[in-house]
MARLOLO-318915 format. One record per residue (C-alpha): residue number from 1; residue in one letter; chain; x, y, z. Coordinates in steps of 0.02 Angstrom, whole numbers, plus 50000, padded with zeros to 5 digits. Example, Ala and Ser with C-alpha at 12.3 -4.5 7.8 and 13.67 -1.06 7.14 Angstrom:
<atoms>
    i  aa  ch     px     py     pz
    1   A   A  50615  49775  50390
    2   S   A  50684  49947  50357
</atoms>
This chain:
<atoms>
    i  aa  ch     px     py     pz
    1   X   A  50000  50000  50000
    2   X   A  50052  50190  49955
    3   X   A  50059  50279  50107
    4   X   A  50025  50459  50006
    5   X   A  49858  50361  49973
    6   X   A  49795  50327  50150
    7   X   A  49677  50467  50184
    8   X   A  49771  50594  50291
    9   X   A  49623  50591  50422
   10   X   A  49673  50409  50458
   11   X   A  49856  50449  50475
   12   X   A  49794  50591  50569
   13   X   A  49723  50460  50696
   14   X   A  49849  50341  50690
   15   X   A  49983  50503  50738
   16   X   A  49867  50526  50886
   17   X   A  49889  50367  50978
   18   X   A  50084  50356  50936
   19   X   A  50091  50559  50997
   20   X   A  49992  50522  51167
   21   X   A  50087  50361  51182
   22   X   A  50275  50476  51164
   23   X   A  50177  50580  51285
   24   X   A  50134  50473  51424
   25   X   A  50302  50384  51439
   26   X   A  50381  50554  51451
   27   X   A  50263  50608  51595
   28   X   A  50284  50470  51680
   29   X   A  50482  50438  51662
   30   X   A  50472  50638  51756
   31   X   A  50416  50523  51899
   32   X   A  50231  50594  51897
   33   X   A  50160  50468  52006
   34   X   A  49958  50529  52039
   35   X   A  49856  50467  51858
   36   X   A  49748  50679  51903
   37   X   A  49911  50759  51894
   38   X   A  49953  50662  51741
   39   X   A  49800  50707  51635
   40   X   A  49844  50908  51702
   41   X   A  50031  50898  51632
   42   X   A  49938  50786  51473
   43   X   A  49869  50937  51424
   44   X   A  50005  51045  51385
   45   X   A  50071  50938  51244
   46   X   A  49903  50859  51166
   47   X   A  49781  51010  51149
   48   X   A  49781  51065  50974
   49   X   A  49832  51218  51011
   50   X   A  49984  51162  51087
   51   X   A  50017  51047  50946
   52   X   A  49974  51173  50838
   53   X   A  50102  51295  50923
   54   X   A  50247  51157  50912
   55   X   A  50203  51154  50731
   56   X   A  50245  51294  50699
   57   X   A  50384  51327  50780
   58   X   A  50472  51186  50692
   59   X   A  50411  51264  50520
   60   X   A  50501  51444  50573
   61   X   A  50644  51352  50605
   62   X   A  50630  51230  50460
   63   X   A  50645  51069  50557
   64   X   A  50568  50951  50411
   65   X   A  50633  50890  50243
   66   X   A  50524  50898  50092
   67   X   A  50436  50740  50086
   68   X   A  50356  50790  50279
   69   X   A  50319  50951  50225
   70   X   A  50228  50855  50107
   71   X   A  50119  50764  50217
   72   X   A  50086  50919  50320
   73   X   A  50025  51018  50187
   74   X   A  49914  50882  50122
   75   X   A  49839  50864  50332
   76   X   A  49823  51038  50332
   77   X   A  49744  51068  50172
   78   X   A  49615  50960  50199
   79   X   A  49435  51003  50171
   80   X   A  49348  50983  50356
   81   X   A  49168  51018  50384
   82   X   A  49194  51010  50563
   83   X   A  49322  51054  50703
   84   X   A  49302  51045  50912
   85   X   A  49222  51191  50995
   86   X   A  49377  51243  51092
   87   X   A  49482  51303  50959
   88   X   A  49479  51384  50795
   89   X   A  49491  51290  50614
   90   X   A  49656  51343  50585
   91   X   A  49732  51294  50733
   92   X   A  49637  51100  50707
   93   X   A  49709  51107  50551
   94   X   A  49898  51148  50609
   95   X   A  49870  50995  50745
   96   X   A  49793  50865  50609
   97   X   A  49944  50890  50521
   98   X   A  50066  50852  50673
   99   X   A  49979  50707  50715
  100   X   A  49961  50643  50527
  101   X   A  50150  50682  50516
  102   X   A  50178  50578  50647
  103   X   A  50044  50434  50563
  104   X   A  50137  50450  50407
  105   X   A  50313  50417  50505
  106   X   A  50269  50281  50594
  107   X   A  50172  50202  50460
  108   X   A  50340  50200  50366
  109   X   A  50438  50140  50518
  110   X   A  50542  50302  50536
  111   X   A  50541  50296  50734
  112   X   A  50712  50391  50757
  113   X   A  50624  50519  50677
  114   X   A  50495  50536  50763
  115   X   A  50600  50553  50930
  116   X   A  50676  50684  50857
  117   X   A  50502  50781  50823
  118   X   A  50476  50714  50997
  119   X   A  50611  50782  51068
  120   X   A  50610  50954  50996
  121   X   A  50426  50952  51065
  122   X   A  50482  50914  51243
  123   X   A  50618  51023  51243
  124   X   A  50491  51185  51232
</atoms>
């Protein structure tokens, strides 16, 4: 199968899980012990306007080659009838495309890069 045809919603969702997965593991190795305080520190990485604001900063400072700037133009291009209440379209958009980044990376096995995006992300 040709990854550039999976629809970028569904890399879009499987970025999510492999994101929130990176996530947890890092909250946790910090030694964050109560699950309430967990879902609190969560937040800060997997909101979309978080994700949305690590985007971003790795396109000012152009962190990706052309083939992921590919796949993020393609996530946030996409035509959407709907986004969640708490934030606007554009910032959905911005945080579809990190997550389908991350869908499209993993889908290809390219987990060294993905701790790299991770990494950048953590160090903010």
């Amino acid at each position: 199968m040709n990854v550039m045809e999976i629809n970028i919603l569904v890399l879009a969702y499987l970025g999510d899980t492999v994101y929130e997965n990176y996530i947890r593991h890092f909250l946790v190795s910090k030694g964050i012990g109560n699950v309430n305080q967990l879902q609190k520190e969560a937040i800060q990485y997997v909101s979309a306007k978080r994700q949305a604001y690590f985007l971003t900063k790795m396109l000012d400072i152009d962190f990706f080659d052309d083939e992921e700037i590919q796949v993020i133009k393609r996530a946030r291009n996409y035509k959407s009838s709907s986004h969640p209440k708490n934030c606007d379209i554009i910032t959905y958009k911005y945080a579809t495309a990190l997550e389908a980044l991350i869908g499209y990376l993993d889908f290809i096995n390219r987990k060294e890069r993905i701790d790299e995006i991770m990494n950048f992300i953590f160090s903010e």
